[in-house]
C-alpha positions in Angstrom: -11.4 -6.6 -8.2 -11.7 -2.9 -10.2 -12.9 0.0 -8.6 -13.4 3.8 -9.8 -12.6 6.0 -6.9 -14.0 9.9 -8.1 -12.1 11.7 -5.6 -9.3 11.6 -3.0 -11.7 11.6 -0.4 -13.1 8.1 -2.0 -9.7 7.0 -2.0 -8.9 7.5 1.5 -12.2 6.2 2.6 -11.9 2.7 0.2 -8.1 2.4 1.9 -9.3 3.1 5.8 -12.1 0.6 4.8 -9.3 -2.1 3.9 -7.4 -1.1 6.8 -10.3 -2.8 8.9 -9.5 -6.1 7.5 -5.9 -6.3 7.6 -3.4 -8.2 10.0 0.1 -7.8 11.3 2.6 -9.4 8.7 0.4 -8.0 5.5 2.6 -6.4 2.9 0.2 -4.6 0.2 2.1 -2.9 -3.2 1.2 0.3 -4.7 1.8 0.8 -8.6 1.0 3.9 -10.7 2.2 7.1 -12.4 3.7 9.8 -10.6 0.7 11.8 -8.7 -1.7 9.0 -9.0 -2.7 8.7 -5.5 -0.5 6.0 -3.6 0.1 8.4 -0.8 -3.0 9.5 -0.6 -4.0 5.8 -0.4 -1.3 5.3 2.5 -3.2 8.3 4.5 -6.5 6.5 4.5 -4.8 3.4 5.5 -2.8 5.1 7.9 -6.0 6.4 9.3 -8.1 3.4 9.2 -5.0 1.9 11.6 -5.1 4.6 14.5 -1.8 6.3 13.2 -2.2 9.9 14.4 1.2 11.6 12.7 0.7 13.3 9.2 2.0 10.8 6.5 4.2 11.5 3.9 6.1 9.7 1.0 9.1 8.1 2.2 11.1 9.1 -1.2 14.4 9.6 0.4 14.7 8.0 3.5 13.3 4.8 1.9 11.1 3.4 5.1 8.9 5.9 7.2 7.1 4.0 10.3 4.2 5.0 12.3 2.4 3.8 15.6 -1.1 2.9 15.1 -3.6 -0.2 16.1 -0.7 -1.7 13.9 2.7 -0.3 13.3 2.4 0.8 9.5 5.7 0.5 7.7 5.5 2.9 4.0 7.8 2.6 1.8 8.6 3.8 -1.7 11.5 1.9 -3.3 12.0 4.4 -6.3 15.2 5.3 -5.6 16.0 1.4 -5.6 15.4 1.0 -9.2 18.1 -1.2 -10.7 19.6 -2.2 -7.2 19.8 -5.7 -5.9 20.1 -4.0 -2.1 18.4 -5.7 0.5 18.0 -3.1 3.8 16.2 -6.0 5.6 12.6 -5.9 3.8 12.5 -9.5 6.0 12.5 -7.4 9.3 8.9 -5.2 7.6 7.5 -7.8 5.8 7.3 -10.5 8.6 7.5 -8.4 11.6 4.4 -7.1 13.5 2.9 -4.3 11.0 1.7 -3.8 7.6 3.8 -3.4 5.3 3.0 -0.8 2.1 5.7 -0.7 -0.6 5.3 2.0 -3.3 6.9 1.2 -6.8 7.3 -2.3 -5.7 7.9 -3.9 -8.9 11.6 -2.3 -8.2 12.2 -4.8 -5.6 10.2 -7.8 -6.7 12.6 -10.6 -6.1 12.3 -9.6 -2.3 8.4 -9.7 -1.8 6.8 -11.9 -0.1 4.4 -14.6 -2.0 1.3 -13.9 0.0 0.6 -9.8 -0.7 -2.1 -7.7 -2.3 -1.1 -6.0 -5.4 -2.9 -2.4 -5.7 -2.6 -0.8 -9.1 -3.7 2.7 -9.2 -4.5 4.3 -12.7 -5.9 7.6 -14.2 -9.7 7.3 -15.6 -11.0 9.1 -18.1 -11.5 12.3 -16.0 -8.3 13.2 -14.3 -9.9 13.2 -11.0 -10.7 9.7 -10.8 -8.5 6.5 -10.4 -9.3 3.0 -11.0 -8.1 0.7 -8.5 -6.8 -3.0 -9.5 -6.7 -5.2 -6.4 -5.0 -8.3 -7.2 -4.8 -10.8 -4.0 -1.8 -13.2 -3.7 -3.0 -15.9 -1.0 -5.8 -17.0 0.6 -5.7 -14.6 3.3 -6.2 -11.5 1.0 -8.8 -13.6 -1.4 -10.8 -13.3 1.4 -9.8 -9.8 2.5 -11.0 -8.8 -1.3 -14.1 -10.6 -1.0 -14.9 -8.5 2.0 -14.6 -5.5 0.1 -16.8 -6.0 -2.6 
């Protein structure tokens, strides 16, 4: 599924949107370029799940969690580039929240099989993003399909 978002707000929105269909154990992974958007992604998710606190990328301390309807577990794994450490993704990815990982391609021989894969990319006009959702599992097939 593709989408152009025009604006951050339409970002947020399309993310608190998909937080409505999401359940504990989903882990959803965030490409793009620097200043594309994935945090401001997380804060509409963040939103659609109840979390209250201001979010914020987790650049250097890795993990940031917040309370919500679901705990929400953001991470960006940047700094993991080229690092075969495991800090216990197991304990995110299969415990009771959702799970978002930012530059997640760093640590894909620890994802999980079942996952939605969000690729975020500049459009034509620098205030717009297209949005690649690619579902792994049947699960997020169906969480797509309710999107579109």
């Amino acid at each position: 599924m593709q989408l152009l978002l025009k604006t951050e707000k339409d970002t947020q929105d399309f993310a608190y949107q998909l937080a409505e269909n999401l359940q504990p154990n989903d882990v959803l992974t965030l490409e793009g370029q620097l200043g594309v958007g994935k945090t401001t992604f997380t804060k509409g998710l963040a939103k659609g799940l109840g979390v209250k606190r201001n979010i914020s990328s987790p650049t250097f301390t890795i993990v940031k969690e917040y309370r919500g309807r679901l705990p929400l577990y953001h991470m960006d794994v940047y700094r993991l580039e080229n690092s075969m450490e495991d800090i216990g993704f197991d304990d995110y990815f299969f415990g009771d929240g959702i799970t978002v990982i930012e530059w997640a391609s760093f640590i894909e021989d620890f994802l999980p099989k079942e996952r939605l894969d969000i690729k975020m990319h500049y459009a034509d006009n620098e205030n717009q993003r297209e949005i690649t959702l690619t579902p792994f599992g049947e699960h997020f097939e169906q969480v797509v399909k309710a999107l579109s």
